[in-house]
C-alpha positions as CSV (number, residue, x, y, z in Angstrom):
1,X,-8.9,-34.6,10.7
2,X,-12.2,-33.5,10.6
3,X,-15.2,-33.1,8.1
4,X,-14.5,-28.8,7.8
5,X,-10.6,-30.0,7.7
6,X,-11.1,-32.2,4.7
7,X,-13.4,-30.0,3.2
8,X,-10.9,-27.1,2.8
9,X,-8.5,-28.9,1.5
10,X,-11.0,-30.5,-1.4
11,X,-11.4,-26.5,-2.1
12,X,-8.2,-25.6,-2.7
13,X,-7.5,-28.9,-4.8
14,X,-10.6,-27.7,-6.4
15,X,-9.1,-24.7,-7.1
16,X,-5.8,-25.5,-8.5
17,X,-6.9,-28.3,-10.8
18,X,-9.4,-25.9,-12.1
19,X,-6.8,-23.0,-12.9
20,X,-4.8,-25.8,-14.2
21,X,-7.5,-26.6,-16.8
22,X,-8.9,-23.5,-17.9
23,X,-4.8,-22.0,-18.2
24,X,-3.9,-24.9,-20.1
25,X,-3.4,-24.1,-23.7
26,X,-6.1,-25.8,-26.0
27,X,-5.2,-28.6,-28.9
28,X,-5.0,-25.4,-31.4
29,X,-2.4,-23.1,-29.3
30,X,-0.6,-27.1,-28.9
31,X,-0.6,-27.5,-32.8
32,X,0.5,-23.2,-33.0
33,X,3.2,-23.8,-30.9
34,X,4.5,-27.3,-32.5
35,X,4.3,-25.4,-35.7
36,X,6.6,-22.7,-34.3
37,X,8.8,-25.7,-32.7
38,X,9.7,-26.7,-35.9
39,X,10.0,-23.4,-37.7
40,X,12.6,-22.3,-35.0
41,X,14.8,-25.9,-35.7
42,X,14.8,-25.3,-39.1
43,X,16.4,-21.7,-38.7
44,X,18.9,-23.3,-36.3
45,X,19.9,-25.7,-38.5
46,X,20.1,-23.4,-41.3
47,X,22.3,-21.4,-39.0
48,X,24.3,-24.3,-37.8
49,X,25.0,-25.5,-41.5
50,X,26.4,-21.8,-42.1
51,X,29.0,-21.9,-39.5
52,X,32.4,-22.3,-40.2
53,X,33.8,-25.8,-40.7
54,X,36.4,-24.8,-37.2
55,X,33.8,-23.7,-35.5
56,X,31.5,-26.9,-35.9
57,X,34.4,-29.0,-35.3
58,X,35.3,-27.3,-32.1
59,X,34.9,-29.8,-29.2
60,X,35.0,-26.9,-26.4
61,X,31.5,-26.0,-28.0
62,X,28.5,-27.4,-26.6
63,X,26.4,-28.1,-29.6
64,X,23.6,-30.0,-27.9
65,X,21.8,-27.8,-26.0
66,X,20.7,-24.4,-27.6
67,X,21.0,-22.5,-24.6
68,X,24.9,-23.5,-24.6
69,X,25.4,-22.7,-27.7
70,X,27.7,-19.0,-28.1
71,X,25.2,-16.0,-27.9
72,X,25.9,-15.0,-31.7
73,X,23.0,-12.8,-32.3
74,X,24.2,-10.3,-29.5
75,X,27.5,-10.3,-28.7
76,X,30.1,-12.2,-30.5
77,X,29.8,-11.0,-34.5
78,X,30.8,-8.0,-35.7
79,X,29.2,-5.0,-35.6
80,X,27.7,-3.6,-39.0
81,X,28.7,-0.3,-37.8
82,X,31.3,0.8,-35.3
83,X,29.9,2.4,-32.3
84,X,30.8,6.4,-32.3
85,X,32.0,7.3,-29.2
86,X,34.2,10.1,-30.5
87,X,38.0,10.1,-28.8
88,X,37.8,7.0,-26.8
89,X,36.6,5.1,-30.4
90,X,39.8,6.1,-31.5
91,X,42.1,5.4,-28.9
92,X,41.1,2.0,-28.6
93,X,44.0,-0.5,-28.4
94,X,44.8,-2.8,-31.3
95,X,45.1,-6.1,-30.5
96,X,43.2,-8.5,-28.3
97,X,44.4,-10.7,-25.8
98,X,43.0,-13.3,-23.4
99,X,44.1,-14.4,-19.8
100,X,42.7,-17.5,-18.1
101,X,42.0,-17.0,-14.6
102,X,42.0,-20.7,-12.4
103,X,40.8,-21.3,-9.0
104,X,39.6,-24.6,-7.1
105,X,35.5,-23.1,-8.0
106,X,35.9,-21.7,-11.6
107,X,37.5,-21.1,-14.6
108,X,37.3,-17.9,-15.9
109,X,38.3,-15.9,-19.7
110,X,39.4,-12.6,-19.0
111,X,39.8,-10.7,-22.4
112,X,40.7,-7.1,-23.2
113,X,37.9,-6.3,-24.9
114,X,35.7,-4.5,-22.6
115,X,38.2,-5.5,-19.8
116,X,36.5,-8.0,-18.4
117,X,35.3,-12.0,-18.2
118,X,34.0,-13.4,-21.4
119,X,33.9,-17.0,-19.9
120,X,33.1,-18.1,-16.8
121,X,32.9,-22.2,-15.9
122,X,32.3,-23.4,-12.3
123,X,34.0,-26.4,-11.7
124,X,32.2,-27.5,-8.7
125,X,28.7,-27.8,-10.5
126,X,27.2,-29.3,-13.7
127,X,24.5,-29.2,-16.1
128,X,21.6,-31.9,-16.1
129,X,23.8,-33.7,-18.8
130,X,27.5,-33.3,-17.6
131,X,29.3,-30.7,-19.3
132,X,30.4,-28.0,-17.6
133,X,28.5,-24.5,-16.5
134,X,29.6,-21.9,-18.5
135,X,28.0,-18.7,-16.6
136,X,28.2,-16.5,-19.4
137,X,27.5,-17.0,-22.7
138,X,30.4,-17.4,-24.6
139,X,31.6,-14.2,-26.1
140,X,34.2,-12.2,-27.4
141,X,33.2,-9.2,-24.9
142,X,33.5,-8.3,-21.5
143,X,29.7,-10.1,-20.0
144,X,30.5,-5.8,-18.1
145,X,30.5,-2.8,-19.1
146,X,30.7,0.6,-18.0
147,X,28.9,3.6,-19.2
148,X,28.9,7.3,-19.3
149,X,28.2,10.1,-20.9
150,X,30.8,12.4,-22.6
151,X,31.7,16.2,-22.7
152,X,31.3,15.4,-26.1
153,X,28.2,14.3,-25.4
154,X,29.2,10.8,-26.8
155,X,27.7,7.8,-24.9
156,X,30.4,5.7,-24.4
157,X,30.3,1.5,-23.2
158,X,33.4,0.1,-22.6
159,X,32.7,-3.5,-23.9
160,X,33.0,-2.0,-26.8
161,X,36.8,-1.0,-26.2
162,X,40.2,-2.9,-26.3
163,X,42.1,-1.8,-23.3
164,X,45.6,-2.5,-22.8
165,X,46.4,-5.7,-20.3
166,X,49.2,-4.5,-17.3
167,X,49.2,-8.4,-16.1
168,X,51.6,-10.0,-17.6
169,X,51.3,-13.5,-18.4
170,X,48.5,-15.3,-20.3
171,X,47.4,-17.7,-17.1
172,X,46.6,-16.5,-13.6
173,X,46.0,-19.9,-11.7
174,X,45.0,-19.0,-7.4
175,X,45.0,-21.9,-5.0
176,X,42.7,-21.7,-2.2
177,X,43.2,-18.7,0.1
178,X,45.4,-17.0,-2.2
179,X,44.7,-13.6,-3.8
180,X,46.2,-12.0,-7.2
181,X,45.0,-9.2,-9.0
182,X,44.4,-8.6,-12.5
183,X,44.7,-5.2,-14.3
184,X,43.9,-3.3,-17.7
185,X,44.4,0.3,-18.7
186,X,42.3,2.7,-21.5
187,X,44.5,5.3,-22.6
188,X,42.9,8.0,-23.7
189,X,45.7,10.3,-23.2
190,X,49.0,10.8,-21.8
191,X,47.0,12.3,-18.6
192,X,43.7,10.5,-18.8
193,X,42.8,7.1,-18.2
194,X,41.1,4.6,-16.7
195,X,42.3,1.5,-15.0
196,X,40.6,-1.3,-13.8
197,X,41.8,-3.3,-11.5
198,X,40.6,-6.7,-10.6
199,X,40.9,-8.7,-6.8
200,X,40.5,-12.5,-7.2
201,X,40.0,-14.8,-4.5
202,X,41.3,-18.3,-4.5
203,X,38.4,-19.6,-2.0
204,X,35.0,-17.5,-3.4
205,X,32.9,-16.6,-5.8
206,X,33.4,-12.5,-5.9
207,X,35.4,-10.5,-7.7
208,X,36.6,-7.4,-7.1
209,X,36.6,-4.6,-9.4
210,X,38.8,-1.5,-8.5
211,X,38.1,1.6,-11.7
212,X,40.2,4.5,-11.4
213,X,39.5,7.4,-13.3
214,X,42.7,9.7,-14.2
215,X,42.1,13.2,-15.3
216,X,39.1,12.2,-16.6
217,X,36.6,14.1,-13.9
218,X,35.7,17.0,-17.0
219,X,35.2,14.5,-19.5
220,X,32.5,12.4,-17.7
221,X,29.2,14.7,-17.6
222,X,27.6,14.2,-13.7
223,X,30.7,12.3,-12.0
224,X,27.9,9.2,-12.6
225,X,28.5,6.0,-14.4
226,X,26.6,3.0,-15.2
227,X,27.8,-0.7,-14.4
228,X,26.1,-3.5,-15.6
229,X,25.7,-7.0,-16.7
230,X,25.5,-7.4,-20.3
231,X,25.5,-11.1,-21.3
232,X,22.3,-14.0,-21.1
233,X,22.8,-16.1,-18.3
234,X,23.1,-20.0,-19.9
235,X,20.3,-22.0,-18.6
236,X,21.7,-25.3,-16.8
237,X,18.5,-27.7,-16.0
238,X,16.8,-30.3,-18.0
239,X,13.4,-29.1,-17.8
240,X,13.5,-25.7,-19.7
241,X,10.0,-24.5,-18.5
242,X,11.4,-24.9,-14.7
243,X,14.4,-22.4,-15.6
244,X,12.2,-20.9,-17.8
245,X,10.1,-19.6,-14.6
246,X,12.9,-18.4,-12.9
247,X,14.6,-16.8,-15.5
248,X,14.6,-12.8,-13.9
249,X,16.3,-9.8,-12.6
250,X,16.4,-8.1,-8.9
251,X,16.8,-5.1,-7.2
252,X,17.3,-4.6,-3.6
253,X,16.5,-1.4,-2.5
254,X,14.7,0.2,0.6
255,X,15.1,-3.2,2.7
256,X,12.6,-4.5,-0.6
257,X,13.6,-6.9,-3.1
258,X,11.8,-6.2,-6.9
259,X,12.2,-8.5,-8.9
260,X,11.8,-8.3,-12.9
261,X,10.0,-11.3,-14.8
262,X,8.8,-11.3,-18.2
263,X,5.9,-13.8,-18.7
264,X,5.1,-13.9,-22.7
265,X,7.5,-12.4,-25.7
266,X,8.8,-9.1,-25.7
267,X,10.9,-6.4,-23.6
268,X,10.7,-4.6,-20.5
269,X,13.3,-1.8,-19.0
270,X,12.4,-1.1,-15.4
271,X,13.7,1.7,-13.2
272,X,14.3,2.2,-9.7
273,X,15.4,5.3,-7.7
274,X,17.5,5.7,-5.0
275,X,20.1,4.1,-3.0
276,X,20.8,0.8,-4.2
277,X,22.6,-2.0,-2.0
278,X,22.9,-4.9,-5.2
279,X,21.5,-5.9,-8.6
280,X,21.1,-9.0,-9.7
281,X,20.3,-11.6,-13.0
282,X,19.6,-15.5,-12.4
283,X,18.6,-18.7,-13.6
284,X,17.0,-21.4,-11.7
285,X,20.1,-22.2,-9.2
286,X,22.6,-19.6,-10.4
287,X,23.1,-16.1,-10.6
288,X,25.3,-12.9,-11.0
289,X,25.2,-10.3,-8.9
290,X,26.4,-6.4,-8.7
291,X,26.7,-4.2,-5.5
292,X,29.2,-0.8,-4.5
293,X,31.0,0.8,-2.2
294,X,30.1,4.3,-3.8
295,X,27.1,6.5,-4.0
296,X,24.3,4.8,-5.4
297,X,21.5,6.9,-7.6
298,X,19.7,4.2,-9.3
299,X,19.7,0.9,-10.5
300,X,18.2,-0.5,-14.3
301,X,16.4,-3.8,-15.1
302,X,16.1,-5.1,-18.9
303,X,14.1,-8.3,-19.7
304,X,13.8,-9.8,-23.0
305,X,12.2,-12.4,-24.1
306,X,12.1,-14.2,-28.1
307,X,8.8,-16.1,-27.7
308,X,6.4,-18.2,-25.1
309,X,8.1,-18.6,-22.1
310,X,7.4,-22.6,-22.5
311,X,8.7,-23.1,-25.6
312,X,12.6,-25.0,-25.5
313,X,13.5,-21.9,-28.5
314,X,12.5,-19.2,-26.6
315,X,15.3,-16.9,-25.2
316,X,15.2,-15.3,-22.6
317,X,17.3,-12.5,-21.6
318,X,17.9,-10.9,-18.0
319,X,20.7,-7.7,-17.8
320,X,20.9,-5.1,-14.6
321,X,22.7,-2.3,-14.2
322,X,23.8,0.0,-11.3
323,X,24.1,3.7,-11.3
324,X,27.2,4.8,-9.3
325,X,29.0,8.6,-8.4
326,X,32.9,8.1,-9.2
327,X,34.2,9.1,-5.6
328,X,37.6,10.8,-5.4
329,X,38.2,9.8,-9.1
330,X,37.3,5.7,-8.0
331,X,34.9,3.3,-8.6
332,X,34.5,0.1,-6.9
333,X,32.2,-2.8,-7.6
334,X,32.2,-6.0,-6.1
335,X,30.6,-9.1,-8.2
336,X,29.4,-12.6,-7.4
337,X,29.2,-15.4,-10.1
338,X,27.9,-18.5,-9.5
339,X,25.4,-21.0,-7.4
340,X,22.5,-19.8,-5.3
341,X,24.3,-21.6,-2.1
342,X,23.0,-20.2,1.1
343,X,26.5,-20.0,2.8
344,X,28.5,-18.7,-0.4
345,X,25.5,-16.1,-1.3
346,X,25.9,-15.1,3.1
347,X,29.5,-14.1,2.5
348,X,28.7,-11.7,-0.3
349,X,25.5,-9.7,0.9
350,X,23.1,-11.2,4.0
351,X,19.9,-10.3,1.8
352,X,21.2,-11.9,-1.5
353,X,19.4,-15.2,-0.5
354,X,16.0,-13.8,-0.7
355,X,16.0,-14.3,-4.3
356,X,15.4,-18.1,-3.4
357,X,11.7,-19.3,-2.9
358,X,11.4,-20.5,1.0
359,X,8.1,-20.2,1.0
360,X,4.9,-17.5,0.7
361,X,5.6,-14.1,1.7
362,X,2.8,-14.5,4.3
363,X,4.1,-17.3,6.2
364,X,7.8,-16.0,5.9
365,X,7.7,-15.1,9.9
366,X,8.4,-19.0,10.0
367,X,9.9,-20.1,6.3
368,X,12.6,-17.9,6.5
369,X,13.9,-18.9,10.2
370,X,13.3,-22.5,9.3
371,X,14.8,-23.0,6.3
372,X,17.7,-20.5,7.5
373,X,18.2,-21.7,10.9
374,X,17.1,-25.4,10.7
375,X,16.7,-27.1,7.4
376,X,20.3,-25.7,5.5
377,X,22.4,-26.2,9.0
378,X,20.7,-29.4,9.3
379,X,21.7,-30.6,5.7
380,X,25.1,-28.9,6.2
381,X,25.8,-30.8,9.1
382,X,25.0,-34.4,8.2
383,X,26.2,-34.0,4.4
384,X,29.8,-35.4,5.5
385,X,28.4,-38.7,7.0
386,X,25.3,-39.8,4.7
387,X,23.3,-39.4,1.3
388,X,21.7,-36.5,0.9
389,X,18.1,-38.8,0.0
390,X,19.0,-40.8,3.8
391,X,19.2,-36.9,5.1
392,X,15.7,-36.0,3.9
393,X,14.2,-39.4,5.2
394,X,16.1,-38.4,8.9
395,X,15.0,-35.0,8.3
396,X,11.1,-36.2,7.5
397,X,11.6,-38.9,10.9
398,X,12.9,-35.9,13.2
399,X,9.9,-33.7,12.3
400,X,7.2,-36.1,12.8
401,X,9.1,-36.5,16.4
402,X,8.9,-32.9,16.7
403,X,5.6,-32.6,15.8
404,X,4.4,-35.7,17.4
405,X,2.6,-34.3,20.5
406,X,0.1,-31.8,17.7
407,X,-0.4,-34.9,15.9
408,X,-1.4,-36.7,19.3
409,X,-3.6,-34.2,20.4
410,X,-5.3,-34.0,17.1
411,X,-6.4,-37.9,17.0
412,X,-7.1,-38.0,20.7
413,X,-9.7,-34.7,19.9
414,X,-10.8,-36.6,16.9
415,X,-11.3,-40.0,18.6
416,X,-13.3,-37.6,22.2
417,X,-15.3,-36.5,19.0
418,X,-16.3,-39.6,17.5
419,X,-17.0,-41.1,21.0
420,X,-20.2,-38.3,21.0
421,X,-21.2,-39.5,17.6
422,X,-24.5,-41.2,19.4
423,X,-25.4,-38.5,21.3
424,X,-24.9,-35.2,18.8
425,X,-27.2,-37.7,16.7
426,X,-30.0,-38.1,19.4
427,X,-29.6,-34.1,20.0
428,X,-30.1,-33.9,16.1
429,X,-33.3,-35.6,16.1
430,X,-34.9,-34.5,18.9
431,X,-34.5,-30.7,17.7
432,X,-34.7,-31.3,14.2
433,X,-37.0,-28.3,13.7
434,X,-35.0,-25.6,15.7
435,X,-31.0,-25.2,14.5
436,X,-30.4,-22.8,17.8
437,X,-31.6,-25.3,20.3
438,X,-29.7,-27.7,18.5
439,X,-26.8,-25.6,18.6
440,X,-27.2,-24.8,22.3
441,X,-27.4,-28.4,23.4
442,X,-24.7,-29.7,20.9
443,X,-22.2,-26.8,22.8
444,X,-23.5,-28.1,26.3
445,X,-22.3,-31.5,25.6
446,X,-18.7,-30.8,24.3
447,X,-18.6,-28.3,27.7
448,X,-19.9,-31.3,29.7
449,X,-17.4,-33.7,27.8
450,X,-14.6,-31.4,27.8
451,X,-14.2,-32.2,24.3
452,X,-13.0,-28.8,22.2
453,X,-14.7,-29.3,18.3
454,X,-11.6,-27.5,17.1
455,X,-8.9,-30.1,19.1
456,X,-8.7,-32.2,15.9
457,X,-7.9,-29.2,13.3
458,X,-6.1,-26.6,15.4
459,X,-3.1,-29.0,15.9
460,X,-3.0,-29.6,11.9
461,X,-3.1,-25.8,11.0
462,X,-0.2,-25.4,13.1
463,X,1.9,-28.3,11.2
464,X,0.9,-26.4,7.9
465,X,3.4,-23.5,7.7
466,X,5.7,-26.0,8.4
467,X,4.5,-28.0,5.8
468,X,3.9,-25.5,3.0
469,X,7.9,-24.3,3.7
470,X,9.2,-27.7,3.0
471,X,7.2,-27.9,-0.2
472,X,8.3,-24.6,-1.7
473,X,12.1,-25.0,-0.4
474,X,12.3,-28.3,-1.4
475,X,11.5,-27.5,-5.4
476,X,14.3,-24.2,-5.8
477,X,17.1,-25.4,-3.6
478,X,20.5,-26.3,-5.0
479,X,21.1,-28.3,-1.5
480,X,19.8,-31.4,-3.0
481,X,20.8,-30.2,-6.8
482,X,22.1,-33.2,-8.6
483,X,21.9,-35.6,-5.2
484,X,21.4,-38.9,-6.3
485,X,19.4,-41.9,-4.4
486,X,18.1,-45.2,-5.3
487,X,16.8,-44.8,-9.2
488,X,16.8,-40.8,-8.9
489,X,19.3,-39.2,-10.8
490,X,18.9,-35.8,-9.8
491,X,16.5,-35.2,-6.5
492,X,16.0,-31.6,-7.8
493,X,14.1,-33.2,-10.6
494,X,11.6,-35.5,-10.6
495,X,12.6,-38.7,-11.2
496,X,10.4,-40.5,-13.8
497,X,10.4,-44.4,-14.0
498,X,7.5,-45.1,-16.4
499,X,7.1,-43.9,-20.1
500,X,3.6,-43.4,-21.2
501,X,2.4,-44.0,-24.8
502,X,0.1,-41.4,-24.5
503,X,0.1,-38.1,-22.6
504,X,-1.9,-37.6,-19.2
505,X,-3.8,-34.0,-18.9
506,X,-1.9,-32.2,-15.9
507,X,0.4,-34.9,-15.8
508,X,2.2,-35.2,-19.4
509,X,3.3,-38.8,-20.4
510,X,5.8,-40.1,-17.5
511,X,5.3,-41.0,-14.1
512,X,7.6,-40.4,-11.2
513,X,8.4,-43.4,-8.9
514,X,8.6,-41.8,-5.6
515,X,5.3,-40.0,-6.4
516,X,3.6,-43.4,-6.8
517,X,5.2,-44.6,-3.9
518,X,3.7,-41.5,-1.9
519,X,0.3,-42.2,-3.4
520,X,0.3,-45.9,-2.2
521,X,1.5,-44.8,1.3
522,X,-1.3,-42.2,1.6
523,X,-4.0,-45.3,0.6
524,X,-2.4,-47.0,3.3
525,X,-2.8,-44.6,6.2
526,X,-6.4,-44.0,4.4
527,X,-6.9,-47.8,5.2
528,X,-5.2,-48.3,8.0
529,X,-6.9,-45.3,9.9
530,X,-10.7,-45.2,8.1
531,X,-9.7,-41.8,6.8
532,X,-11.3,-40.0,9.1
533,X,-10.4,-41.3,12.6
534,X,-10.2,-44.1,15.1
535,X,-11.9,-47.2,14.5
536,X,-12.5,-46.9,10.7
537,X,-15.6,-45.2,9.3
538,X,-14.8,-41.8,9.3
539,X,-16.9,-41.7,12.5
540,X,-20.0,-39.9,11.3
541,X,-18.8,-38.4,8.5
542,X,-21.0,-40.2,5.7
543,X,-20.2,-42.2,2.6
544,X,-18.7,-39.3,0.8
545,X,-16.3,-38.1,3.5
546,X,-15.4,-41.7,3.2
547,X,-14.5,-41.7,-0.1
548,X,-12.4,-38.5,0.0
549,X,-9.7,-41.1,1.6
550,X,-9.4,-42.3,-1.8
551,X,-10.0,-39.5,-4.2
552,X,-7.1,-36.9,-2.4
553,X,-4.2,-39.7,-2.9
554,X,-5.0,-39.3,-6.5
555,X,-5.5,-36.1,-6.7
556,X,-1.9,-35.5,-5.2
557,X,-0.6,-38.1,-7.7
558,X,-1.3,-35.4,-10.5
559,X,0.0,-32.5,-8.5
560,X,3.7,-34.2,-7.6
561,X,4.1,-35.7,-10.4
562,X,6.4,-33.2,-12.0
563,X,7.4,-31.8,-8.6
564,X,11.4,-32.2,-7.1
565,X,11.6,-36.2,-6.1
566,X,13.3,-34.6,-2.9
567,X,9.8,-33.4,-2.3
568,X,8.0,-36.3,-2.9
569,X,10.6,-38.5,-1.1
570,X,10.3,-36.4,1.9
571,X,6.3,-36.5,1.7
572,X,6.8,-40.2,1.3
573,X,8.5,-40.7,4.6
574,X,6.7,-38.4,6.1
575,X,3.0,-40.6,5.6
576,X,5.2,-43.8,6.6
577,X,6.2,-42.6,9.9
578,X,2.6,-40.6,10.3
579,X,1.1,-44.6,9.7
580,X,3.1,-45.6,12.5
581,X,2.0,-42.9,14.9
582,X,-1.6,-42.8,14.3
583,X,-1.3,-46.6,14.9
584,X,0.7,-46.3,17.7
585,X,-1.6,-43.5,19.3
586,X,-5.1,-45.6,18.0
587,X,-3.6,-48.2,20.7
588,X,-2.9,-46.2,23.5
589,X,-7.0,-44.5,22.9
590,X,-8.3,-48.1,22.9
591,X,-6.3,-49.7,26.2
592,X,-7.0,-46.6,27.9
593,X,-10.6,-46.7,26.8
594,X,-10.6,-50.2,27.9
595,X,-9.0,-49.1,31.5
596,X,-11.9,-47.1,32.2
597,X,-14.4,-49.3,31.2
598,X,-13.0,-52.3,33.5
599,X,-12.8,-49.5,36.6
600,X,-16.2,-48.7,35.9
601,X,-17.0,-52.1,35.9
């Protein structure tokens, strides 16, 4: 690595640290937002001292975490005021009923109001503490509904209606690789209705949705309606800020995917035009997601959002919508619910996995066939015979191997470079006073040497895609999700070992062990090496070149430390075996350095 190599690097550390400062919020926003902290506990434990005695003794509730808590304020009391929608109002059904739908991934509350889930628990996934994933936020309405405008010109949403349930049965269990359906009916008249029929599957995530429309093509105005995703997707990770950034909604449409984000408190309704192949609403590592078989006109996005996006009260809710034409008096919709797995997310729609982070859009040409076509088979592959943490450290061993002969040529340029250290100085002094002769002679010698300036950066640039991929896939993906290795609980998360009495600017007040860890390796290759190439010294780099071999191990202590301890881990092993090979390729220089000497000799 040479002195331009190092010196873009200290730039873009440079950079960051210095966005990080001047975004970070001063001591008064810290005191404003404490302030509010506290305001916002009070009201919810105002509100929890209000709630029915059943209700706080029910052990199915999740009291602990707010954002498992039943969404209250939006979807489960009553209404003030009944909704008008003129003749479908009144021939609502009277009473409500709930079926439980089973299968080996989830367990799902199907209720008759709105016709649709009102509960949805994976089975096969967690939260950071170890209760289960509800989906949805538990409510007494279809998380669906379906709109359209009436002949009547009444706007009608059918979470708002209580159909009538054609399943018999209150239970509806599927084993894997079985298929059952589930059906509801809105009368409206003896010759108009709407049915909705539901396709489970025993082995996936998507659920079928089948609407007929039954003399009804006069009363809906435009043959269009709208289907959408009504309820807040509960948030399943410790760190809120982390689901906190990912908290959105997609589009795909045109081969594009738009995506909605909110980023300070308010609301936002976007629009989009056109044919639409799917909408979507996430968290961190789980999502819902809408697509049809019909005519598509447009899609919807809705964000809204309580407060700062880093504060734990804030809410933050995501709902998307699809606009469909009924086609010979049918609907169809198809729905996914649950993790942001490559393979399960594959199944449903090929371009449903862009809404994961593999890496910047401008390296993508290599991310996405990497993480795609290497790095998920990879971990699929070995996840039957060893820990997912002993699959990184392979993984980190088997692309140093890869990458081995770049890193060979780079230290072999760098140590042909620091072998003209005498001479580029003796063509310094002796034209001191004129930089083009300089320059003329110092291009003669690396032509006479056949020594290429750029040999010891070129083959680094080309690891750094590679590099940069890793890091960004590493943090968002629900492969290593709640993997556990040595003292990490959770390589998704980083894995903190040391409490701090006081808090560390950029850092907070913990410290993750397989960051340190890193940092010490990356002294040791430092050491080991002399920073800047063979034989120690940094060649001619100067004193302050030198001492960059100390300063960038701690500047990536601050960066990792709240990064995924899969990351670090892999970053860990990755300067361990880099030790060896720089070693190992310092040796073969020096004996064949030494060969040519004793032939000259």
């Amino acid at each position: 690595m040479d002195r331009n190599t190092v010196t873009g690097l200290v730039l873009i550390l440079i950079v960051m640290v210095a966005w990080s400062y001047f975004t970070m919020p001063s001591e008064q926003e810290l005191q404003q937002r404490k302030a509010e902290q506290a305001r916002q506990d009070s009201i919810a434990a105002a509100q929890t001292d209000s709630l029915p005695t059943q209700q706080q003794a029910d052990p199915t509730v999740d009291s602990s975490s707010n954002n498992n808590q039943p969404d209250t304020a939006s979807r489960s009391e009553p209404q003030d005021e009944q909704v008008e929608m003129g003749a479908f109002s009144a021939a609502s059904a009277g009473d409500t009923t709930e079926t439980i739908v089973e299968t080996p991934l989830y367990k799902a509350t199907f209720t008759n109001v709105g016709a649709g889930p009102s509960q949805f628990v994976l089975k096969e996934h967690e939260t950071w503490d170890h209760k289960p994933i509800r989906m949805i936020r538990d409510t007494t309405q279809s998380a669906y509904s379906l709109g359209f405008l009436t002949n009547q010109n009444y706007n009608v949403e059918t979470d708002e209606l209580v159909f009538e349930p054609l399943t018999s049965g209150q239970n509806l269990r599927l084993e894997e690789g079985e298929t059952k359906t589930l059906q509801y009916a809105f009368n409206l008249s003896d010759s108009q209705r709407m049915v909705y029929t539901y396709t489970l599957n025993g082995d996936s995530y998507e659920i079928d949705l089948d609407i007929s429309f039954e003399g009804l093509d006069q009363t809906i105005i435009g043959g269009t309606v709208d289907f959408g995703w009504e309820s807040r997707l509960n948030f399943t990770e410790k760190n809120i800020d982390g689901e906190a950034t990912h908290a959105s909604a997609y589009v795909h449409t045109g081969g594009e995917l738009e995506r909605l984000k909110l980023s300070e408190a308010g609301e936002n309704e976007q629009t989009y035009n056109g044919t639409i192949d799917w909408v979507a609403t996430r968290t961190k590592f789980f999502s819902q997601i809408i697509k049809t078989d019909n005519p598509t006109q447009s899609a919807r996005l809705v964000g809204e959002q309580s407060g700062a996006s880093d504060l734990p009260s804030t809410t933050h809710h995501y709902k998307s919508s699809i606009t469909a034409e009924i086609a010979q008096q049918n609907a169809s919709f198809q729905m996914y619910i649950g993790p942001m797995s490559y393979h399960a997310l594959k199944v449903y729609n090929e371009q449903a996995y862009d809404m994961v982070d593999t890496g910047y859009s401008w390296l993508s040409w290599i991310s996405d066939p990497l993480v795609k076509y290497i790095i998920i088979p990879y971990f699929g592959f070995v996840e039957d015979y060893m820990n997912v943490g002993l699959a990184i450290i392979l993984f980190a061993i088997l692309i140093k191997m890869v990458l081995y002969p770049l890193t060979k040529k780079s230290y072999s340029s760098m140590a042909a470079m620091k072998e003209l250290q005498p001479e580029m100085k003796e063509i310094k002094e002796k034209y001191a006073d004129d930089p083009e002769k300089q320059q003329k002679a110092t291009m003669k010698l690396y032509k006479e040497s056949g020594v290429n300036p750029l040999g010891g950066c070129l083959p680094n640039l080309l690891q750094l895609p590679i590099l940069i991929t890793l890091w960004r896939f590493f943090q968002n993906s629900i492969l290593i999700r709640q993997q556990e290795f040595l003292w990490a609980s959770d390589l998704s998360a980083p894995d903190y070992i040391l409490n701090l009495p006081f808090s560390i600017p950029f850092m907070g007040d913990q410290i993750a062990g397989f960051v340190l860890l890193m940092t010490g390796a990356m002294f040791l290759q430092s050491k080991l090496t002399g920073g800047m190439g063979p034989g120690g010294g940094g060649g001619g780099a100067g004193p302050d070149m030198s001492a960059m071999k100390y300063v960038f191990p701690f500047m990536l202590l601050f960066i990792f430390n709240n990064f995924a301890a899969g990351l670090s881990l892999y970053y860990l092993i990755y300067n361990l075996v880099s030790i060896g090979q720089q070693l190992l390729i310092y040796r073969q220089i020096d004996n064949e350095k030494e060969a040519k000497e004793a032939v000259a000799a």
